[in-house]
Each structure stands twice: as structure tokens, then as C-alpha cells.
C-alpha positions in Angstrom: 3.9 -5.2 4.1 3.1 -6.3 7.3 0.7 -3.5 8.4 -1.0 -3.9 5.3 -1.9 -7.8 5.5 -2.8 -6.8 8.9 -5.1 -4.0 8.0 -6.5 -6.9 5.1 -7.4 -8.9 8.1 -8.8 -6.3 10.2 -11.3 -5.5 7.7 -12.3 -8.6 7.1 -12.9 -9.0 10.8 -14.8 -5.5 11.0 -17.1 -7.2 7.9 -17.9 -10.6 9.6 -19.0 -8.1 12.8 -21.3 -6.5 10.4 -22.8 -9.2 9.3 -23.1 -10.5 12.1 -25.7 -7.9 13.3 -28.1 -8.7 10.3 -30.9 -10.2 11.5 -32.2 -11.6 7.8 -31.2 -14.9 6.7 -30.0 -13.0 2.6 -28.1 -10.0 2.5 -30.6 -7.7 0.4 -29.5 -4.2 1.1 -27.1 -2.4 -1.5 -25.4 -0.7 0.9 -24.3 -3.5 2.7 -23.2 -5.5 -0.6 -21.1 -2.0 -1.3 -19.4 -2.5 1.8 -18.7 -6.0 1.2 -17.0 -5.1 -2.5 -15.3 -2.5 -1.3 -13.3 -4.7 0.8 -12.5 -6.9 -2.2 -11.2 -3.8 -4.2 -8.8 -2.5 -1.8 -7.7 -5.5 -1.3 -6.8 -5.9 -5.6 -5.9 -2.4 -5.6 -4.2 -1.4 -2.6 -3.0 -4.5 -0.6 -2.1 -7.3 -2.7 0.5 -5.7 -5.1 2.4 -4.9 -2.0 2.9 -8.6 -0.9 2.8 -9.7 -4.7 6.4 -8.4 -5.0 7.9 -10.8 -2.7 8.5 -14.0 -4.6 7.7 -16.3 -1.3 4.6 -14.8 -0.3 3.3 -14.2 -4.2 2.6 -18.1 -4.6 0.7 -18.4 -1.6 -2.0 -15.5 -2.3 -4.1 -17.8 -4.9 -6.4 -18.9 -2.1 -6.8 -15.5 -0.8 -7.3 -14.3 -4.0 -10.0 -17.3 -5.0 -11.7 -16.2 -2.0 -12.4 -12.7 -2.1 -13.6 -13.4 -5.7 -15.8 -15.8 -5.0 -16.9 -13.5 -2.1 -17.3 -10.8 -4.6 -19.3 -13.6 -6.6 -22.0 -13.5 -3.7 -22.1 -9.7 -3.5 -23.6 -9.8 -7.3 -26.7 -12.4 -6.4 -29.5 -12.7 -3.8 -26.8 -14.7 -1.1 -27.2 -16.0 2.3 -25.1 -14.3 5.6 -24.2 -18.2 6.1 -22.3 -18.5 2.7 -20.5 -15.1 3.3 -19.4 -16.0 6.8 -18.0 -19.4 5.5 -15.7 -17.5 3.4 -14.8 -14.6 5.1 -13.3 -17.0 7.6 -11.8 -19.3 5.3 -10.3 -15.7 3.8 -9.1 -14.3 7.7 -7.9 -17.8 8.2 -5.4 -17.3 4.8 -4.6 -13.7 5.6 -3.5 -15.1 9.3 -1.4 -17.8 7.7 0.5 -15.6 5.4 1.0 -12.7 8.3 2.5 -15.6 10.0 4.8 -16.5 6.8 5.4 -12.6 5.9 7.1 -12.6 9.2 9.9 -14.8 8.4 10.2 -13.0 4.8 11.3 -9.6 6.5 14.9 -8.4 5.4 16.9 -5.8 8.2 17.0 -2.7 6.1 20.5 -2.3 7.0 21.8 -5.2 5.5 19.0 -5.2 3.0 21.5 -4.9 -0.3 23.8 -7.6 0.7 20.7 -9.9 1.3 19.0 -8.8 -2.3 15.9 -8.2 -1.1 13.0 -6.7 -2.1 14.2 -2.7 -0.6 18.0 -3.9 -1.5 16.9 -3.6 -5.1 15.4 -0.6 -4.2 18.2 1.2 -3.0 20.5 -0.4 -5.4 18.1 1.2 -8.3 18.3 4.1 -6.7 21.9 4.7 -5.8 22.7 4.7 -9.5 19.9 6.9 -10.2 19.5 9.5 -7.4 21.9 8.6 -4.6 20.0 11.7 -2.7 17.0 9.4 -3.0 18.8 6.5 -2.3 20.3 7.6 1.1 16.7 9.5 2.2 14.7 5.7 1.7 17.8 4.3 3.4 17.7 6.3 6.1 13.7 5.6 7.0 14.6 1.9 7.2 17.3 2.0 9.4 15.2 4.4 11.3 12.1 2.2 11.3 14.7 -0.1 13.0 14.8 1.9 16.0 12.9 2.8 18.8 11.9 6.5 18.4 10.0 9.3 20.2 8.5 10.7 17.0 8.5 9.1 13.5 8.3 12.3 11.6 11.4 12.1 10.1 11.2 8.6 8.6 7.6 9.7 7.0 9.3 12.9 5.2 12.4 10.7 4.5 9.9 8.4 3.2 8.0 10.5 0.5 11.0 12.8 0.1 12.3 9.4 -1.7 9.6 8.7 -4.1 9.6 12.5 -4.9 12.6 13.0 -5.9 12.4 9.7 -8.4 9.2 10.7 -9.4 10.9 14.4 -10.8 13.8 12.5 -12.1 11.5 10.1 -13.7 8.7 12.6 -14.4 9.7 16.2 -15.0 7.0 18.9 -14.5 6.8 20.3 -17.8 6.5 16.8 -19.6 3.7 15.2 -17.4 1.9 18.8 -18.1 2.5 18.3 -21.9 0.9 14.8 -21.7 -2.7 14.5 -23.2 -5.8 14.7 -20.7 -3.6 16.6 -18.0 -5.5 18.8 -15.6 -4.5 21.0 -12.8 -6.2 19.3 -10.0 -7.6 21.2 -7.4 -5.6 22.9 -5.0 -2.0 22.2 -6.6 0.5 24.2 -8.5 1.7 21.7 -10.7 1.4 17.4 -11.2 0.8 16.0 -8.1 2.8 12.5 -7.5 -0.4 10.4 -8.3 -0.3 12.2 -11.8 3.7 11.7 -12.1 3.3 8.0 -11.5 0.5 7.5 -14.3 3.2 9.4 -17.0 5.5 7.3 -16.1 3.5 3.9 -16.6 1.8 4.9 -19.4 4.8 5.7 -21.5 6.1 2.5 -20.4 2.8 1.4 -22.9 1.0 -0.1 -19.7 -2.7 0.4 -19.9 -4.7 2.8 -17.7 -5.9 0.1 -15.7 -2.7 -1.2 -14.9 -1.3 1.9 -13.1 -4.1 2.6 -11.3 -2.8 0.7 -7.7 0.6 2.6 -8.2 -1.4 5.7 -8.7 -3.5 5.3 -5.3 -0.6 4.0 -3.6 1.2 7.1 -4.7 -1.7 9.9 -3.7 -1.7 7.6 -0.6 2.0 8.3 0.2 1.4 12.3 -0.2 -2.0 12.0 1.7 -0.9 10.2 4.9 2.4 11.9 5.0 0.6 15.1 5.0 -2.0 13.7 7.7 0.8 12.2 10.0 3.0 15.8 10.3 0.3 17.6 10.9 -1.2 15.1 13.6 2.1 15.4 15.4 2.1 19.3 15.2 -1.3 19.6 16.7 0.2 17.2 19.9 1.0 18.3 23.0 2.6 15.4 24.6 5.9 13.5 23.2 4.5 10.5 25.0 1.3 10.1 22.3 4.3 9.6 19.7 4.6 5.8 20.0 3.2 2.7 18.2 0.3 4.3 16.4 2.9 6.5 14.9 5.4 3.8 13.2 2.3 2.0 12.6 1.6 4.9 10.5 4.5 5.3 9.1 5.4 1.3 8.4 2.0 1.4 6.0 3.5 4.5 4.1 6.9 2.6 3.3 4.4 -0.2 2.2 3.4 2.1 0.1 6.2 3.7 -1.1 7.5 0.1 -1.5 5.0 -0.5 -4.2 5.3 2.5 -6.0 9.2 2.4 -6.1 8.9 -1.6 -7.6 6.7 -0.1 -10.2 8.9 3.0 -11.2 12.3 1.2 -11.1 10.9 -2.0 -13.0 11.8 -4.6 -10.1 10.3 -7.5 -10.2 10.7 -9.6 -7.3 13.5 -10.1 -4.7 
């Protein structure tokens, strides 16, 4: 959660330096206004619904959320640099505040059922369902606890979880029975993303809804993938340090969201 708030307010910062080097008083070009929206949606699709979940953050995301929109509001007229600027730091300003609160929200993995938190639902869920699961999530928490020389095995631990739920949850031969399934290119069978969307939709939720568990869930298998090979291609242990639990912290974020959406938990 944290790494993604963070990466919400990096971008936000990367889009007030862009604007900044416009030497127009409007923002007229497309592309630039397609930059400025794609910021908004990954912040609705892929950053919000993993602070959303916690009850104590969830009620402080309106402004942030009036924000952007109104931001996205300026993107779909002729609108000055001025009013973007104004509320992209009204929106970093928000995003800082609530990093700031997010860091008093954290629960210690280890001690995360007792405290009924947000991943002590998680692996309660999951005990009764797949203890297998349960223990491989488990065990990437209290390893994200730790200070490591490589954070391989939390990553795999990681999306060995949600794979295993998602097979339990999802079974091959009944996500390839479900209408509009395709082989997508380069697999043998459903890939995660497509697992995820069987299960929502036979919950009756509407294709629109399952779309952020569906990125967040092609995310998992895509950074996962990304990461082990990075740290194959290495030579030196000493390159296996912050930017790797970084890394690895925005793939539990992930997987966080995911697993909320497949188990049906609703809040800490």
C-alpha cells in the first residue's frame, strides 16, 4: 500500500515537471492531455482499490478522489497550465497527507491475525481454504519484515499464493468452458488475469467491475516474472537491496488487492 501511494505521488510530481516545461499559457496538445488522464486512470484502476480496503484510509480518499476528477474535468476542455498546477498540488498535497496516515495503519505481518487486519483476514481466509497458500503469503510477510540480500523468494512466495487460490477458485477446464475465452498469446492455458475475471463474473459482478482485480492480477504475473529474471541476469549480490523490496512490496500490494477481491473481504 505504501509503495503504491508513493508511486501515486511520484507521478503526480513527474506530471507537474511536464507541465511545467510548456511554454503556452492552454494545454492544447492531445498527447499531453493523454498523459494527464492516464495518470487519473491508474490511479481508479490500479492505486486506489488497494488503499480503499483499509477502513481508516478509505474515508480520507474523497479529496483525492474529487481532485483527480476534476483534473480529469480539465483534460476534456481548452484549460490553462495555471488551473492544472493548482490541483495537481492540492492532489500531491492529499496523497502526502495520507502516506503520512497509511504509516500509522501498517499491521506486523506476524502478528497480523491476532490484530485483524487487512492480510490477517487474508490468511485466515486462506488457512481454511488452502493452508499451502496460506503459509506461502505468510511467509513473504514475515520475510518482507527482514532485511534480506535478495527478495526472490518473497516475490515467488508472493504469486505462488494467489496461484494456488486462483486454481482452487478457478479450475482450468471451467474458466476454458466460460463464454468468450481465448488462448491468449503465448500461454498453455488461462493465465491468472483470465482466472480472476471467472471468478468475479460468476459472482454476477459486471465486467467493469473486475477490471482493477484483473490488471492487478496480470500485474502480479508480469513483475514477478520481470523481477526473477532481473536478479538472474545480476552479477553482484550487492545490487539486491532497496530497489528489490521496493519491487517486491508493490507486488504484495498487488496481490493484496486481488486476494480482498477473491476471498470477499471487505475491510479490516
Amino acid at each position: 500500500m505504501l509503495q503504491l501511494l508513493r508511486d501515486a505521488i511520484g507521478r503526480v510530481e513527474a506530471l507537474q515537471r511536464e507541465l511545467s516545461r510548456l511554454k503556452a499559457a492552454h494545454v492544447n496538445s492531445e498527447t499531453d492531455k493523454q498523459a494527464i488522464r492516464a495518470v487519473v486512470d491508474e490511479y481508479f484502476r490500479s492505486i486506489r482499490p488497494s488503499i480503499a480496503i483499509y477502513p481508516a484510509l478509505a474515508g480520507e480518499l474523497g479529496y483525492v478522489d474529487s481532485t483527480l476528477q476534476n483534473i480529469l474535468l480539465l483534460s476534456h476542455r481548452r484549460s490553462t497550465v495555471a488551473a492544472y498546477r493548482k490541483l495537481l498540488g492540492q492532489c500531491k498535497k492529499a496523497l502526502v497527507a495520507l502516506d503520512t496516515l497509511a504509516l500509522t495503519q501498517a499491521h506486523h505481518p506476524s502478528n497480523a491475525a491476532q490484530k485483524g487486519g487487512v492480510d490477517g483476514r487474508i490468511l485466515e481466509t486462506l488457512q481454511r481454504l488452502l493452508p499451502s497458500a496460506a503459509a506461502a503469503y505468510e511467509q513473504a510477510l514475515l520475510d518482507l519484515e527482514q532485511k534480506r540480500i535478495s527478495y526472490r523468494g518473497p516475490a515467488t512466495d508472493l504469486r505462488e499464493a494467489l496461484r494456488e487460490t486462483l486454481d482452487h477458485l478457478a479450475p482450468d477446464v471451467a474458466v476454458t468452458k466460460q463464454q468468450g475465452y481465448k488462448v491468449e498469446p503465448n500461454t498453455n492455458g488461462p493465465t491468472m488475469k483470465q482466472k480472476v475475471r471467472y471468478v468475479l463474473l460468476s459472482r454476477g459482478m459486471s465486467r467493469t467491475l473486475t477490471e482493477p482485480s484483473e490488471r492487478a492480477a496480470d500485474a502480479v504475473d508480469e513483475a514477478v516474472g520481470a523481477f526473477v529474471r532481473s536478479v538472474y541476469s545480476r552479477s553482484s549480490l550487492s545490487t539486491h537491496t532497496p530497489t528489490d523490496r521496493d519491487e517486491v512490496l508493490r507486488i504484495r500490494d498487488w496481490v493484496r488487492v486481488v486476494m480482498c477481491e477473491l476471498l470477499e473481504i471487505r475491510g479490516a
